[in-house]
N, CA, C and O atoms as a MOPAC input file, in Angstrom:
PM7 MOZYME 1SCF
protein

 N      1.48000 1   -21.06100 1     2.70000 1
 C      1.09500 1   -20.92000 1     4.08600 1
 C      0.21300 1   -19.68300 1     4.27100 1
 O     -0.89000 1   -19.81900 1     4.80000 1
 N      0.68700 1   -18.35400 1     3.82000 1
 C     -0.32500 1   -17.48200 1     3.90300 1
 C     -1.60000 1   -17.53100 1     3.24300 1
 O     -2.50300 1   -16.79300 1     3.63700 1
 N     -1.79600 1   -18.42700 1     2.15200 1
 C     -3.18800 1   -18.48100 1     1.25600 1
 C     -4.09500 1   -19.46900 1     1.89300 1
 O     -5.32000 1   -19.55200 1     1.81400 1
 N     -3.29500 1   -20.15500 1     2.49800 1
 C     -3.98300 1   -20.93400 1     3.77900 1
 C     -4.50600 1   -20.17800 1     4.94100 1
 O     -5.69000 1   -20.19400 1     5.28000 1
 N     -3.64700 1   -19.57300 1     5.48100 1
 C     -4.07000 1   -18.93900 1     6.62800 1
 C     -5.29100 1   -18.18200 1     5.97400 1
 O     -6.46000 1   -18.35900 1     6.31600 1
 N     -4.77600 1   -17.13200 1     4.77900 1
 C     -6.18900 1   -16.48300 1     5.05400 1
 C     -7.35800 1   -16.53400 1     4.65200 1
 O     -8.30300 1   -15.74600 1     4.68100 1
 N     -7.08900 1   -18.30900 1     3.98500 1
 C     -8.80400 1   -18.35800 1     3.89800 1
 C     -9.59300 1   -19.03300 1     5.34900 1
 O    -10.77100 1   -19.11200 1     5.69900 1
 N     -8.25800 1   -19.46400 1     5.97200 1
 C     -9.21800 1   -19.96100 1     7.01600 1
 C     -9.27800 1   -18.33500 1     8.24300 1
 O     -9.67800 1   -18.61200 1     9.37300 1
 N     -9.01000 1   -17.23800 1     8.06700 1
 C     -8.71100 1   -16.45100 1     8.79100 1
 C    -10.32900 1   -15.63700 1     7.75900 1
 O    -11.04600 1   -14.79400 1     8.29800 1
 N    -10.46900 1   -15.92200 1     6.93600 1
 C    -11.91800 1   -15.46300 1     6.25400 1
 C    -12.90900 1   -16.19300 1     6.51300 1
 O    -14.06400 1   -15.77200 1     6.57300 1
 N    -12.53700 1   -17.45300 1     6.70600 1
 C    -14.17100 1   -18.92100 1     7.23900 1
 C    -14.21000 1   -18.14700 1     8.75900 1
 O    -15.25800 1   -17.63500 1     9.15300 1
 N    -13.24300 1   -18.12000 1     9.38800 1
 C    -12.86500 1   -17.70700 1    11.25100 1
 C    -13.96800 1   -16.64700 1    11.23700 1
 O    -15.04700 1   -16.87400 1    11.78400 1
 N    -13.71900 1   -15.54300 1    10.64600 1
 C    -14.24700 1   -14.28600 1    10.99500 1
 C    -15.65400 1   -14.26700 1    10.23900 1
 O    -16.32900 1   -13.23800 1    10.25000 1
 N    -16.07600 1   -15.40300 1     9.59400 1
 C    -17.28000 1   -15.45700 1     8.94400 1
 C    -18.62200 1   -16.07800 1     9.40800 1
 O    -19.81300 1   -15.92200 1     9.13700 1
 N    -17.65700 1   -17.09100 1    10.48300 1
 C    -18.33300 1   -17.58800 1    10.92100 1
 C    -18.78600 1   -17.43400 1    12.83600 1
 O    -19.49700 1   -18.21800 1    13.46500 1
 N    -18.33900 1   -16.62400 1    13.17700 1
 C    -17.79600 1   -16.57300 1    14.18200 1
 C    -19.54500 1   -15.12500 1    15.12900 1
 O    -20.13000 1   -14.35300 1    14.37000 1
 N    -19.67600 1   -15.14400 1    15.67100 1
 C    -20.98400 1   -13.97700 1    16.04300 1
 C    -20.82100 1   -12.76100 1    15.84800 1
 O    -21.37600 1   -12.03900 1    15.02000 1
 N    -19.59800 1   -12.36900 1    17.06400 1
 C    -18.52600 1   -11.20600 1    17.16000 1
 C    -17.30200 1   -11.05800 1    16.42500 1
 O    -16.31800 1   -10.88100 1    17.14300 1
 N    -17.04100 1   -11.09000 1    14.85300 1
 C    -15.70500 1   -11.08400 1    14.70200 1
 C    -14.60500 1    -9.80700 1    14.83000 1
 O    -14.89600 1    -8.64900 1    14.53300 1
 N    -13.86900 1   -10.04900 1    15.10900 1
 C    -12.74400 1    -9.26700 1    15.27200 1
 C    -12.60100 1    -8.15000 1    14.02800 1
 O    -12.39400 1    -6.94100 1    14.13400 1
 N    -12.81100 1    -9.09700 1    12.59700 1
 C    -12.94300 1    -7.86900 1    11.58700 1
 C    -14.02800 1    -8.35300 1    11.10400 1
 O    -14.38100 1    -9.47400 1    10.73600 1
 N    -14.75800 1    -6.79500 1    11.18900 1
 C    -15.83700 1    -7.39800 1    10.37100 1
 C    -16.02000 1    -7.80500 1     9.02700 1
 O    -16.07000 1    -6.71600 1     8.45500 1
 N    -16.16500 1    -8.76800 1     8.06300 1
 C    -15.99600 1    -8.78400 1     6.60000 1
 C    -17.52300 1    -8.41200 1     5.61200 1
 O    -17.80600 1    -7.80200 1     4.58100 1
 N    -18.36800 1    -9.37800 1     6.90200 1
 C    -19.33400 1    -9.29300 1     6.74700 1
 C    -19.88700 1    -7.71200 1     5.79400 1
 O    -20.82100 1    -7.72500 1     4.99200 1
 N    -18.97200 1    -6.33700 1     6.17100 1
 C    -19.56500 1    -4.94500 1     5.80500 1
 C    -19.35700 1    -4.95400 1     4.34600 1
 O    -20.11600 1    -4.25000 1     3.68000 1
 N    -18.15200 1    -5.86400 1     3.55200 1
 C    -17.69600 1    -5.87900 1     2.59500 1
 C    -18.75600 1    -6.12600 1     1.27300 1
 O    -18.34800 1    -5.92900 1     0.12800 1
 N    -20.59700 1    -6.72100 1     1.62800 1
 C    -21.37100 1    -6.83900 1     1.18400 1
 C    -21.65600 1    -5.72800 1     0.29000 1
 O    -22.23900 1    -5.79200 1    -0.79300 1
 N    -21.08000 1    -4.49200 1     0.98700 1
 C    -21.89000 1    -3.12700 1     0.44900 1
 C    -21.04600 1    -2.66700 1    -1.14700 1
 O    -19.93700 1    -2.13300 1    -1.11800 1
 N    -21.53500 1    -2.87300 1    -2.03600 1
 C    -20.94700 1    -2.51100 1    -3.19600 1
 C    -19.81400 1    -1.29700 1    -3.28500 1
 O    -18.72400 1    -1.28400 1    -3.85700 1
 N    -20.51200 1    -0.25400 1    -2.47700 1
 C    -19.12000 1     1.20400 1    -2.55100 1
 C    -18.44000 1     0.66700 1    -1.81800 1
 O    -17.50900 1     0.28800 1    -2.53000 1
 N    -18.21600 1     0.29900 1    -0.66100 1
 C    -17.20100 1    -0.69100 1     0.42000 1
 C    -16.24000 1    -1.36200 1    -0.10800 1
 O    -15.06300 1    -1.26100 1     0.23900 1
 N    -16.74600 1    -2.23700 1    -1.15200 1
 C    -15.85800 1    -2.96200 1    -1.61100 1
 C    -15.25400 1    -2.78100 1    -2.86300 1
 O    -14.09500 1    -3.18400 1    -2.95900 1
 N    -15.82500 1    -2.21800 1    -3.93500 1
 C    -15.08300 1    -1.21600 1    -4.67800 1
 C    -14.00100 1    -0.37400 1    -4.12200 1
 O    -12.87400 1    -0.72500 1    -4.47500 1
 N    -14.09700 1     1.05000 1    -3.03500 1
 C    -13.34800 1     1.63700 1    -2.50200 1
 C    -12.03300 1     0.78100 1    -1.91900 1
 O    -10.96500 1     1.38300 1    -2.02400 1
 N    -11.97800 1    -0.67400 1    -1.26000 1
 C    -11.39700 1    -1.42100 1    -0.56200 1
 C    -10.44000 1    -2.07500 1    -1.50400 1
 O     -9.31300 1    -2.35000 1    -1.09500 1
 N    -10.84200 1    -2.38600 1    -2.90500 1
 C    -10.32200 1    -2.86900 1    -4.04900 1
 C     -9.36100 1    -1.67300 1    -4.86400 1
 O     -8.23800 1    -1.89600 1    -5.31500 1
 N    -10.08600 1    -0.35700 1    -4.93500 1
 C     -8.96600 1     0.36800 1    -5.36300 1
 C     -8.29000 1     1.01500 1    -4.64400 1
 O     -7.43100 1     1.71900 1    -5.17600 1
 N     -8.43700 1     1.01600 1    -3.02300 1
 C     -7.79100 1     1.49600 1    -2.24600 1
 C     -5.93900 1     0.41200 1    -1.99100 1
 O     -4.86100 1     0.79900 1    -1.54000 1
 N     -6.30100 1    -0.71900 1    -2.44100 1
 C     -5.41900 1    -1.78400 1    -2.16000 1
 C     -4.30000 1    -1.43500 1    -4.11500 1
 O     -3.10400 1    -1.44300 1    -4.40500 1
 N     -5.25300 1    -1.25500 1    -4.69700 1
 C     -4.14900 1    -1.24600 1    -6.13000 1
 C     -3.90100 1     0.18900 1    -5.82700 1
 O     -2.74000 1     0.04700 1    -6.20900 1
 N     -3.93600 1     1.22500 1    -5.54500 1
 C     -3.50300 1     2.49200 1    -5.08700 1
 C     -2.10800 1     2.60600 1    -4.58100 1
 O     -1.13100 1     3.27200 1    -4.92500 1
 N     -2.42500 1     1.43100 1    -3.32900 1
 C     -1.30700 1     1.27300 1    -2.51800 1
 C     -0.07900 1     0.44800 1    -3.32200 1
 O      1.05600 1     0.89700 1    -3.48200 1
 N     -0.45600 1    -0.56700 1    -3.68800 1
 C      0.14800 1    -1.43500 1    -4.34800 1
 C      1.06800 1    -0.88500 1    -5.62200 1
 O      2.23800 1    -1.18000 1    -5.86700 1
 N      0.36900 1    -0.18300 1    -6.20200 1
 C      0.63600 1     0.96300 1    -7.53600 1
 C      2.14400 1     2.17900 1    -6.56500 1
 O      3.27300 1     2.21300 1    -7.05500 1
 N      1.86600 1     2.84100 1    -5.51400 1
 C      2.61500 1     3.56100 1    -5.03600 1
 C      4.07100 1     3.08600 1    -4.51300 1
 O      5.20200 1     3.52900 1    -4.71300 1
 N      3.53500 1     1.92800 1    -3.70900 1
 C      4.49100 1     1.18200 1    -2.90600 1
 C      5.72000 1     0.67800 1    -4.15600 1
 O      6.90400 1     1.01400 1    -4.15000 1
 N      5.01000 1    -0.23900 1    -5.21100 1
 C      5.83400 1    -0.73500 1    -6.38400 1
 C      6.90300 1     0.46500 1    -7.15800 1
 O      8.03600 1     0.11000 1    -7.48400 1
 N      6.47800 1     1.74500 1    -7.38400 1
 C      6.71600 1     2.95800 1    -7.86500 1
 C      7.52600 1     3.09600 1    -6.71200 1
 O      8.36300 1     3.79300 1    -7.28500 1
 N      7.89600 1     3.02200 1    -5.74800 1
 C      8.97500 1     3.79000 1    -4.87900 1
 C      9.99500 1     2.52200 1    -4.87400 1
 O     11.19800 1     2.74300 1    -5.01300 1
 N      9.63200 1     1.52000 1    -4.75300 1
 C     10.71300 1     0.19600 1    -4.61200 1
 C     11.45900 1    -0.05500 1    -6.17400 1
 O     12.60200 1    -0.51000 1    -6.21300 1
 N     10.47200 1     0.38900 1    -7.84500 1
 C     11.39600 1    -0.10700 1    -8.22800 1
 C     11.89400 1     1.12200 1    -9.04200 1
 O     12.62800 1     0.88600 1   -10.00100 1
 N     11.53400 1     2.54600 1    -8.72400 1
 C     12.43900 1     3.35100 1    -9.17600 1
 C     13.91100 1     3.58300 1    -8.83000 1
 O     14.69100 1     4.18900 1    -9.56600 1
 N     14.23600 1     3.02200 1    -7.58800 1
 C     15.37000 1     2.99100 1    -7.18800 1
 C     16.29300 1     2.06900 1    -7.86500 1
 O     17.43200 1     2.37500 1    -8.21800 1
 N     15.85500 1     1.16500 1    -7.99200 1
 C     16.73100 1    -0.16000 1    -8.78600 1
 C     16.62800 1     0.40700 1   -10.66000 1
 O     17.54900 1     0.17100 1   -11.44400 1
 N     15.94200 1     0.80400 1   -10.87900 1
 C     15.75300 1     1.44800 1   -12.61500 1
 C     17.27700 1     2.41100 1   -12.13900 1
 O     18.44200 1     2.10400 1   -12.39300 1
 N     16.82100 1     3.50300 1   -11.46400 1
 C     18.25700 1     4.25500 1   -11.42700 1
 C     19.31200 1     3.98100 1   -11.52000 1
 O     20.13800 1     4.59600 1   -12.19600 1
 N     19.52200 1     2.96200 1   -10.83600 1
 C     21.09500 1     2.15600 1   -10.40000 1
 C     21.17700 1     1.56800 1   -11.37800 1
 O     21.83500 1     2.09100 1   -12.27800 1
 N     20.62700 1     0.40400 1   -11.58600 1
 C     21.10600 1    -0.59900 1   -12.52800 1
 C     20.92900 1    -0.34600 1   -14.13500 1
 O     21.74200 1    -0.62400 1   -15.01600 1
 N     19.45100 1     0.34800 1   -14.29200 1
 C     19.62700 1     0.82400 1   -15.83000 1
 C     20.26200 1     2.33100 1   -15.96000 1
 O     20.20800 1     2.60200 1   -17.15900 1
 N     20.68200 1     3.12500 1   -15.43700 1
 C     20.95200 1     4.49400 1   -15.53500 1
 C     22.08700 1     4.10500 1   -15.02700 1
 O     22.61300 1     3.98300 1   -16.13300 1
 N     22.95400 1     3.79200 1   -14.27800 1
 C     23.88000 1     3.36700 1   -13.92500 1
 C     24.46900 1     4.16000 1   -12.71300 1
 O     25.62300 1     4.09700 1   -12.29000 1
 N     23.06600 1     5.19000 1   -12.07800 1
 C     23.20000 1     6.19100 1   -10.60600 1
 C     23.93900 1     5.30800 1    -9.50500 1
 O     23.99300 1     4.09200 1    -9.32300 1
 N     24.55700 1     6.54300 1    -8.76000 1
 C     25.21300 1     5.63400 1    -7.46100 1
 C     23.80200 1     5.48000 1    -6.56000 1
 O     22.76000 1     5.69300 1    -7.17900 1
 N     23.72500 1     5.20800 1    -5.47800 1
 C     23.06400 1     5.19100 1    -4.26000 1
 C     23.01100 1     6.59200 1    -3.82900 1
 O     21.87500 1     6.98300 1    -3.56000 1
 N     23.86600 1     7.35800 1    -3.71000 1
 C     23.81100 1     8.52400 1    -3.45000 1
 C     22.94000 1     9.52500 1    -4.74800 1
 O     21.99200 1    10.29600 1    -4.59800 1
 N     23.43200 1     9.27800 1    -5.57600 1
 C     22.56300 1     9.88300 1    -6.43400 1
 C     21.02500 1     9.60000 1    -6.74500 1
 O     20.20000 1    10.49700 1    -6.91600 1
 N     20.78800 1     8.43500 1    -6.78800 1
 C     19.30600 1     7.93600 1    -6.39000 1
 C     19.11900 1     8.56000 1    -5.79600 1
 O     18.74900 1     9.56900 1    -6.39600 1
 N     19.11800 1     8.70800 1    -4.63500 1
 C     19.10800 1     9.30100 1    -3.38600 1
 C     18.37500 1    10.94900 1    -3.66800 1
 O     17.17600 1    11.18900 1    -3.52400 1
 N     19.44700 1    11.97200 1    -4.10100 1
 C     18.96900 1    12.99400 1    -4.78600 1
 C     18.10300 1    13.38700 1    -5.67400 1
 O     17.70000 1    14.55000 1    -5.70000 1
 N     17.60200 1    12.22700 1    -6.73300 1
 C     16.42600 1    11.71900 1    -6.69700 1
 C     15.39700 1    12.03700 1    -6.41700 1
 O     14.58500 1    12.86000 1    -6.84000 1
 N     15.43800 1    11.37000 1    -5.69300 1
 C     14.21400 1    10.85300 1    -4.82600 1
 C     13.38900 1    12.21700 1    -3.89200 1
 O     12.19900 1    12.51200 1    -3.77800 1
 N     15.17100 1    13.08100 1    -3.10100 1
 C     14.90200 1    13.99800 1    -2.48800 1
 C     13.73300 1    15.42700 1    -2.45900 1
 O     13.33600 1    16.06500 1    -1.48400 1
 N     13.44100 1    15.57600 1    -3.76900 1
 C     12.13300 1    16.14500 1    -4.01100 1
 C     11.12300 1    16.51600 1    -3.63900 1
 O     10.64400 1    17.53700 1    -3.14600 1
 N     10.59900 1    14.82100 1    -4.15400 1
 C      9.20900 1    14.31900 1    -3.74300 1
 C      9.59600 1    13.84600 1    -2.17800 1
 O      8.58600 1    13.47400 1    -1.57900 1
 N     10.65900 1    13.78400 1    -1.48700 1
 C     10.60500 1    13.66900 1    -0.21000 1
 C     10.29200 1    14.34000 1     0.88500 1
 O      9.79900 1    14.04600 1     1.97400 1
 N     10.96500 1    16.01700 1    -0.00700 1
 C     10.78400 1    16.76700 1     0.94400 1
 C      9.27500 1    17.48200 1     0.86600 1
 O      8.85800 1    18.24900 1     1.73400 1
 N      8.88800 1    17.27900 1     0.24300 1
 C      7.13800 1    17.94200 1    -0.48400 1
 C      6.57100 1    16.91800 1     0.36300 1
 O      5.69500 1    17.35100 1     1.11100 1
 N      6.85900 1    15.48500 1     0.47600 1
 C      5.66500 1    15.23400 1     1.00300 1
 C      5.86900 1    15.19500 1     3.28000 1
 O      5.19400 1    15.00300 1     4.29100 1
 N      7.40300 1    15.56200 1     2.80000 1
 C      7.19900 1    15.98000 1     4.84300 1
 C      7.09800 1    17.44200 1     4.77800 1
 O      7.49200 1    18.04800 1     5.77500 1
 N      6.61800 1    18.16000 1     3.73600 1
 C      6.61700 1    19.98500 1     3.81900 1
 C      5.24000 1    19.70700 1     4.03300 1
 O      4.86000 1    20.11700 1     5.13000 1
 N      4.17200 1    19.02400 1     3.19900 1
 C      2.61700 1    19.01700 1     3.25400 1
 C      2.32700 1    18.34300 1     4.09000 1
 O      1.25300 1    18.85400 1     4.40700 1
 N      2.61200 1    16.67400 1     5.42100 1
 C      2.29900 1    16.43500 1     5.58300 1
 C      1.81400 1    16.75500 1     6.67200 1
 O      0.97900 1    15.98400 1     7.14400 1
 N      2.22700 1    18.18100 1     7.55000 1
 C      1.24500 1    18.32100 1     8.33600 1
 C      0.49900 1    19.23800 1     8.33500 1
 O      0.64300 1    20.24500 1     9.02800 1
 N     -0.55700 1    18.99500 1     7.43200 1
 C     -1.64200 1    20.21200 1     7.03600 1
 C     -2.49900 1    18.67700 1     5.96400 1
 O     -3.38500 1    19.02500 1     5.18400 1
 N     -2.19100 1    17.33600 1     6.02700 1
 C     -2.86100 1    16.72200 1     5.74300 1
 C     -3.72000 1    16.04400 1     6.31200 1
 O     -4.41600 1    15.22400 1     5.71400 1
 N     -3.80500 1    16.30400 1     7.66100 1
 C     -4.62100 1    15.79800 1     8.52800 1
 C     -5.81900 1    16.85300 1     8.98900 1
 O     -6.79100 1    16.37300 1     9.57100 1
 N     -5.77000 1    18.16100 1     8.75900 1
 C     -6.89200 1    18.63400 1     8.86600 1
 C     -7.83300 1    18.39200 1     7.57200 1
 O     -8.98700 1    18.82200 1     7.55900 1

């Protein structure tokens, strides 16, 4: 259902005068490079936080709580920096 939707949600906005997103910009070689490793970036980070938790537990044999401690680290580093990441 979603591989459906979004090719017709790519014909929609392709074909359309005014689209809602433009895709059309995606022509530009740095655009779409940047857009491509901006997505495995995410993908790469997101995967790294979901399955270090389950490695802990189930192969290390950590409680939840200890995961937890973990994790706490890189948690608190990234709410210590994050507001000085917007300037």
């Amino acid at each position: 259902m979603s591989a459906l939707c979004l090719t017709i949600f790519v014909w929609w906005e392709l074909q359309v005068k005014f689209p809602v997103v433009n895709l059309r910009v995606l022509k530009s070689a740095t655009l779409s490079v940047s857009a491509v490793l901006t997505f495995v970036l995410g993908f790469g980070l997101f995967s790294a936080i979901y399955v270090f938790p389950l490695f802990a537990q189930r192969t290390l044999g950590y409680s939840a709580f200890q995961t937890g401690l973990m994790i706490m680290p890189g948690v608190l580093m990234g709410a210590a920096i994050s507001p000085f990441w917007g300037r």
